[in-house]
C-alpha positions in Angstrom: -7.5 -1.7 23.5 -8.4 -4.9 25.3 -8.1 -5.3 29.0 -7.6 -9.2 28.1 -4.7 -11.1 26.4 -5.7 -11.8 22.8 -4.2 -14.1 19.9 -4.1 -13.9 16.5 -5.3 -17.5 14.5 -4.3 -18.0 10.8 -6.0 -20.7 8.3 -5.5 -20.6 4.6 -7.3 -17.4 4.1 -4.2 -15.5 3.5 -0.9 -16.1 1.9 1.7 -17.4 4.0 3.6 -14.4 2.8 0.6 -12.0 4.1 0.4 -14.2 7.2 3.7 -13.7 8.2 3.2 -9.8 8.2 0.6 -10.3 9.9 1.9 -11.9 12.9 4.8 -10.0 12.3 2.3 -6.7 13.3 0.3 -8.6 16.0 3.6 -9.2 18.1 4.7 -5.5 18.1 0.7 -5.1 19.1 1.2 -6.7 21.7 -0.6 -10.2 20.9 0.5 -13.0 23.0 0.5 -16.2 20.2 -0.5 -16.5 17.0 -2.2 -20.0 16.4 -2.2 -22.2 12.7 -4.1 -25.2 12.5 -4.4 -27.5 9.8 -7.0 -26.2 7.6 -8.8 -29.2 5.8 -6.3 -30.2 2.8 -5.5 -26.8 1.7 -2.9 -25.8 4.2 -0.3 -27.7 6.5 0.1 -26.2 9.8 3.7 -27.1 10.9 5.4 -24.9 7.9 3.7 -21.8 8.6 4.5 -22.0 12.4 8.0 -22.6 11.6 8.0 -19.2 9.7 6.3 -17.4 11.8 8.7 -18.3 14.8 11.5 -17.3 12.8 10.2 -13.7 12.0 9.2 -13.0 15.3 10.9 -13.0 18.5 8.7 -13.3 21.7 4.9 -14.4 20.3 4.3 -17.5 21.0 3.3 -20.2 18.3 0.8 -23.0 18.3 -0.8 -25.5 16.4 -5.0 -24.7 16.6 -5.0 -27.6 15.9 -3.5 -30.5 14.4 -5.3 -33.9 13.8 -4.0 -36.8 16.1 -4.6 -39.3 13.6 -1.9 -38.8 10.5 1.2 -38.3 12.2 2.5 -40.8 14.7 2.9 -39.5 18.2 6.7 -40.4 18.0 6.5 -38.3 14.8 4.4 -35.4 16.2 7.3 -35.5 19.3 10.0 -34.3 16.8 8.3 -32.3 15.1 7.5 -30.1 18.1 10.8 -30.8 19.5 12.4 -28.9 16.0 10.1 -26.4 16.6 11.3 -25.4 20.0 14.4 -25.5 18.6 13.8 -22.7 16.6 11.4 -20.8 19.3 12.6 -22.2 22.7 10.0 -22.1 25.1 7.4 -20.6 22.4 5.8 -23.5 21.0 2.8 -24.7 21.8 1.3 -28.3 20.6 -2.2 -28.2 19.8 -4.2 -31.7 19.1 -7.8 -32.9 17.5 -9.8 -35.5 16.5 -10.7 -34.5 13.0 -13.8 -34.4 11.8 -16.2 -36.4 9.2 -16.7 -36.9 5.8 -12.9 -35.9 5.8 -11.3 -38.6 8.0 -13.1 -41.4 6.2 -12.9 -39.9 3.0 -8.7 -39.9 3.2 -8.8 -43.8 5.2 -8.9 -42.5 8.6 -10.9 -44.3 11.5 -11.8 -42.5 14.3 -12.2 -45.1 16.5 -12.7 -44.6 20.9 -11.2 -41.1 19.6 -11.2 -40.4 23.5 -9.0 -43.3 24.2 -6.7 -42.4 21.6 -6.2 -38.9 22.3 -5.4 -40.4 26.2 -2.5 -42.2 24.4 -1.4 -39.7 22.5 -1.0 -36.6 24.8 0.6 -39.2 27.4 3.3 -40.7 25.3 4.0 -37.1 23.4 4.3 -35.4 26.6 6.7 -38.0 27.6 9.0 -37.8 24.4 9.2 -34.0 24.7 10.0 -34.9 28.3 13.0 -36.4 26.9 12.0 -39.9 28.7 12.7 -43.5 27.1 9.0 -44.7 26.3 7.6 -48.3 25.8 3.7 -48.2 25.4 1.3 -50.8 24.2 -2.7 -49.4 24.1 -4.8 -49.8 21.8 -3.8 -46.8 19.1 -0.1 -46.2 20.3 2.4 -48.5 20.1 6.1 -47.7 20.8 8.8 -50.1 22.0 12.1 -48.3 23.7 11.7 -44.9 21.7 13.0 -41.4 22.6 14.0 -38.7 20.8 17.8 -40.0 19.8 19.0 -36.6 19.7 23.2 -36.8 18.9 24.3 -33.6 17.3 22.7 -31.3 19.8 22.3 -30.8 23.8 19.6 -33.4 25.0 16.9 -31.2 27.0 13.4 -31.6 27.6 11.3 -29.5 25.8 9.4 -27.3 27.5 6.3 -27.7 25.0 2.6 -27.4 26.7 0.2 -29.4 25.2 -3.3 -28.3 24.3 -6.4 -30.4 23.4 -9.1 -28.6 20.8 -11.9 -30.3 22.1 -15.7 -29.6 20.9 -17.5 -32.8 22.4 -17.9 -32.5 26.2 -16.8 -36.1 26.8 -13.8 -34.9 24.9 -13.7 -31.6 27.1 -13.8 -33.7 30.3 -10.6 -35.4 28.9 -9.1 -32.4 28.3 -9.8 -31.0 32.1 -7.7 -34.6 33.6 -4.9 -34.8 30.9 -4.2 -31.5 29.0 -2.5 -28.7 29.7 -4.9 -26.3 28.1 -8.0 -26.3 25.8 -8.6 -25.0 22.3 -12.3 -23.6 22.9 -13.6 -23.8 19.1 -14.8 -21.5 16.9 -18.5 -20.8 15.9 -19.9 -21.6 19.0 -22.4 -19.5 20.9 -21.4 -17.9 24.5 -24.3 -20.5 25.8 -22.0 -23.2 24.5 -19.2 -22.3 26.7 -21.1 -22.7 29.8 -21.2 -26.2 29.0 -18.1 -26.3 28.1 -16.0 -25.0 30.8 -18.6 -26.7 33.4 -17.8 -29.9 31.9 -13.6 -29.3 31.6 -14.1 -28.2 35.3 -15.1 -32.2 35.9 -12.6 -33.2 34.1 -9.8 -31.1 35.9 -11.7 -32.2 39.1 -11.2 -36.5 38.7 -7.1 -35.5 39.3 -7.8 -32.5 42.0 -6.8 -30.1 39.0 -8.0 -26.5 39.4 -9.7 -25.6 36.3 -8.3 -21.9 36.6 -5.1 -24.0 36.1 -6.1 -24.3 32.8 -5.2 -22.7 30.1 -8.2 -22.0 27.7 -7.9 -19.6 24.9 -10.7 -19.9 22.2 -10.9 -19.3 18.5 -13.4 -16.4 17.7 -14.2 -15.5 14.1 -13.6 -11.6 13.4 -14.8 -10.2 11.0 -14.3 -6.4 11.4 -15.6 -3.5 8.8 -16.8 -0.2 8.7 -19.4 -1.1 6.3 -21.4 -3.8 8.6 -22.8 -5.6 5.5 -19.5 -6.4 4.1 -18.1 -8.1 7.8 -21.3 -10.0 7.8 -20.7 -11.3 4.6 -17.2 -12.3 4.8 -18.2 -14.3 8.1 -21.2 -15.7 6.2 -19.0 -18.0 4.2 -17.4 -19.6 7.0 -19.9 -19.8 9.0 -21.8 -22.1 5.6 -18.9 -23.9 5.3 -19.1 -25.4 8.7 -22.8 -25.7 8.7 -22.2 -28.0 5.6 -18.8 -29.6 7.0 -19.2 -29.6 10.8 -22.3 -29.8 11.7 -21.8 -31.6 14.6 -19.8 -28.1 15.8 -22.9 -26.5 14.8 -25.6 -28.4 16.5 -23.5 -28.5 19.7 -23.9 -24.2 19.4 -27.9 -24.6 18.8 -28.1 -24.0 15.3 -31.3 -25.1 14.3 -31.5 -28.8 12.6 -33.7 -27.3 10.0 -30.9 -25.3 8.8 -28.1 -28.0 8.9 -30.6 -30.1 6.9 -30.9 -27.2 4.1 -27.4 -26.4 3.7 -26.4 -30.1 3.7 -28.4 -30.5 0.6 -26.2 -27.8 -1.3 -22.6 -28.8 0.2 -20.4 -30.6 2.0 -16.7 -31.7 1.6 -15.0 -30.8 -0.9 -17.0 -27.8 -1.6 -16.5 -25.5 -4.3 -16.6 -21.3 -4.0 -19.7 -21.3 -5.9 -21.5 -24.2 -3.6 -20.4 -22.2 -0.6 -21.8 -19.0 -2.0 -25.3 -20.7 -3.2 -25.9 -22.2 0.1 -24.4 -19.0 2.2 -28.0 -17.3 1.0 -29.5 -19.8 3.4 -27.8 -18.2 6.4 -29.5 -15.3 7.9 -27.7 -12.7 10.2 -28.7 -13.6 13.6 -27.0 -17.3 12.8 -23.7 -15.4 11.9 -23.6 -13.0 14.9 -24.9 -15.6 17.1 -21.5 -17.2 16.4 -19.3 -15.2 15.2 -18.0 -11.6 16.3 -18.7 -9.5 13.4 -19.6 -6.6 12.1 -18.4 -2.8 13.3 -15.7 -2.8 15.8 -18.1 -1.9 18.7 -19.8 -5.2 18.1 -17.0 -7.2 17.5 -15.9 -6.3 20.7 -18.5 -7.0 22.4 -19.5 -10.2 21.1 -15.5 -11.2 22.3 -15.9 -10.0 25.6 -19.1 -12.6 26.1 -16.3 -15.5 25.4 -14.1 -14.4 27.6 -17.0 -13.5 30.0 -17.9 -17.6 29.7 -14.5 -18.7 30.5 -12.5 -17.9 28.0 -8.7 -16.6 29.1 -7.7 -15.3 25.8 -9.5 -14.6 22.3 -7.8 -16.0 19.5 -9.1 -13.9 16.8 -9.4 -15.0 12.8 -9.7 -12.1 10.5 -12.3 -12.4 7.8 -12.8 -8.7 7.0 -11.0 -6.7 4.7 -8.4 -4.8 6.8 -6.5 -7.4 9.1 -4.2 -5.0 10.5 -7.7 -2.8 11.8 -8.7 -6.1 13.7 -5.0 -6.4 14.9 -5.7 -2.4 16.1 -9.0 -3.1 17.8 -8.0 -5.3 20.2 -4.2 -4.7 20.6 -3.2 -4.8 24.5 -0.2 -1.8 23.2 -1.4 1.6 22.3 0.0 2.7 19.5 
């Protein structure tokens, strides 16, 4: 039983149909949100938040996270405005930059990423808001929109908005302007000293407390009686962003020797068999060093050095074979 609150994340490693069990479990746990994000191009993240609001009653949902770039901000307004309309005051609006070779590859530029993401929080906060906004910058550009709601009662929506921020220039950022931070994933405890230290800056430029802040953080958990097998199913992941992220990985300390080897074997798109090839590059230490797995004991202990380095609530992905065990583990409600 955890003496923290703790969140469940989903990705595309289960069925939506599983997923929704899943959540369905965590909330009569006791979990506080279950999180989607959108997972490469394999799964969309607004359609599985809608059904997991409408199984569940009091969990709340968020995005962790979307990308800023492929839906325009008056867009990404209405689509968290429906969503509150299905879970009032449960919705919670995550945001990213994206990542490389992806955004390129599909005919996105990242360009000032930090002045964009300024943009967008400011002018989706103020839709949701239910204010009339004009705004010229240099990403945004909206001339006398709201959300033109007719058939139903106009309301502001009470919708926090989150920033998943890896970069600490992007962290600051998220200290001034959001209302929380998606900590990442596969990041070492060490990591999150800078991390919070630099949001604390950030919250500090607008006299913001940074305990004002909201900061839960995705942990990869991968939880099995047979250590081996946990290790494993975290291996993968943990290849896959060595190969896809680096940039998340050499911000954690992974060595550049190792980015450079896996890097030769994959990147994106990556097939199973690529994954698997360069996953025998990957030794244990680098998995436990960012990832909580293995026996429960350890998994436990590797999320309380998270929370220990500023994280407010674990938000845990299940890679091991018995999601509802994970759910069990760290479940604030005794059974």
């Amino acid at each position: 039983m955890s003496s923290y609150p703790v969140a469940l994340y989903l990705q595309d490693a289960h069925l939506v149909a599983e997923a929704m069990e899943y959540v369905r479990y965590a909330e009569k746990r006791g979990f506080g949100a279950v999180w989607q994000a959108d997972s490469r191009l394999v799964r969309e993240a607004t359609v599985p938040m809608a059904a997991f609001a409408a199984v569940t009653e009091q969990i709340k949902v968020g995005s962790g996270v979307l990308d800023m770039w492929t839906r325009n901000p008056a867009r990404l307004a209405a689509t968290f405005s429906t969503l509150d309309d299905l879970a009032p005051g449960r919705i919670l609006c995550g945001l990213g930059a994206w990542w490389e070779p992806l955004a390129s590859k599909v005919g996105v530029k990242r360009q000032r990423p930090l002045g964009a993401m300024r943009e967008v929080v400011t002018v989706v906060r103020a839709l949701l808001a239910d204010e009339n906004v004009t705004f010229h910058g240099e990403y945004v550009h909206l001339d006398g929109v709201e959300l033109d709601y007719v058939h139903q009662e106009r309301r502001a929506k009470d919708v926090p908005i989150y920033i998943g921020a890896t970069g600490m220039k992007m962290m600051e950022l998220t200290g001034e302007l959001a209302d929380g931070v998606v900590l990442n994933y596969l990041v070492s405890p060490d990591y999150n000293r800078r991390a919070i230290a630099a949001l604390g800056e950030g919250a500090a430029k607008v006299g913001r407390d940074i305990d004002a802040l909201d900061r839960p953080q995705l942990v990869v958990c991968s939880l099995a009686e047979d250590r081996s097998e946990a290790l494993d199913a975290a291996r993968m992941l943990v290849t896959q962003y060595l190969g896809q992220q680096p940039h998340i990985m050499a911000a954690s300390g992974v060595p550049d020797s190792l980015l450079e080897k896996v890097n030769e074997v994959l990147t994106w798109p990556a097939t199973k068999e690529q994954v698997e090839a360069a996953a025998a590059l990957v030794p244990d230490e680098i998995v436990q060093m960012l990832c909580a797995a293995g026996t429960a004991d350890e998994c436990r202990a590797k999320v309380d050095e998270y929370v220990a380095n500023g994280a407010t609530c674990p938000i845990l992905y299940p890679l091991g074979p018995d999601v509802k065990a994970m759910i069990d583990t760290f479940a604030p409600t005794p059974t």
